[in-house]
N, C-alpha and C positions, 0 to 999 in steps of 0.2 A: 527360432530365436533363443537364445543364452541366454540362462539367467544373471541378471546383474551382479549378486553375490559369489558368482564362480569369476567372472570375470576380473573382478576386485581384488581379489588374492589377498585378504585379511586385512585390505584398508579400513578406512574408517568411511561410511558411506557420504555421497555428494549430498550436501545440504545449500539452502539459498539463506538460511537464519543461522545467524551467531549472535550473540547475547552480547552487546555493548554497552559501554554508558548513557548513549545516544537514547538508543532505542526500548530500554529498560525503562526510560519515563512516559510510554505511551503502552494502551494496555488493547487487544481485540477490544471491541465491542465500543470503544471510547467516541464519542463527537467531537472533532477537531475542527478549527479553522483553518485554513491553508491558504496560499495563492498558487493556481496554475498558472502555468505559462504555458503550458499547449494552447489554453483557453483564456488565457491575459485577464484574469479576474479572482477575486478571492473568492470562495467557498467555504461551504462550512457540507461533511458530510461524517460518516461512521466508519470507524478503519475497522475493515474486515481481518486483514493477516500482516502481520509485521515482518519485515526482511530484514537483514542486515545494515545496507543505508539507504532501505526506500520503504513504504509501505504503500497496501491496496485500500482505496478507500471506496466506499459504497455511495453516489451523487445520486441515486435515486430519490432521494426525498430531499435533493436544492432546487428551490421552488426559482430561482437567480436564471435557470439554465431553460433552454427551451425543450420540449421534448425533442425533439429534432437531434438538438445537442446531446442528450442524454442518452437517444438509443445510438446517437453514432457511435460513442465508446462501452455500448453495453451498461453505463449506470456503474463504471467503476473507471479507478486512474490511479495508474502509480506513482506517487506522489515522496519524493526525500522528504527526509524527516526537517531539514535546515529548510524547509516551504511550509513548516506547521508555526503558525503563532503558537507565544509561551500561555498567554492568556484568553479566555472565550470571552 
């Protein structure tokens, strides 16, 4: 296997985060409410990693969900940022 950096030829490497106005008002580690639509209900859980126009949120401790629910998607959901309430 080839290393990625030979491959690249002095690009700039693949990234999934760029730094927007969006995404700059939400911080790792922060409790958000949101509504899913996979799960047609609002929640409230902990965003683990911020993307561009999505972020990973942490549903292990919404108590809303059944477990059932929670280990179907592992206890995480990528979630857009236009699905976070402004206010908790």
């Amino acid at each position: 296997m080839k290393n990625f950096a030979k491959n690249n030829q002095g690009r700039a490497p693949f990234t999934l985060y760029q730094e927007t106005s969006v995404n700059q008002q939400f911080a790792e580690g922060q409790t958000v409410s949101f509504y899913s639509e996979l799960l047609c209900s609002s929640l409230v859980g902990v965003l683990l990693k911020k993307y561009t126009n999505s972020c990973l949120i942490d549903i292990s401790g919404c108590h809303e969900l059944t477990i059932a629910s929670r280990e179907k998607y592992n206890s995480r959901l990528v979630i857009n940022y236009k699905m976070i309430f402004e206010d908790m």
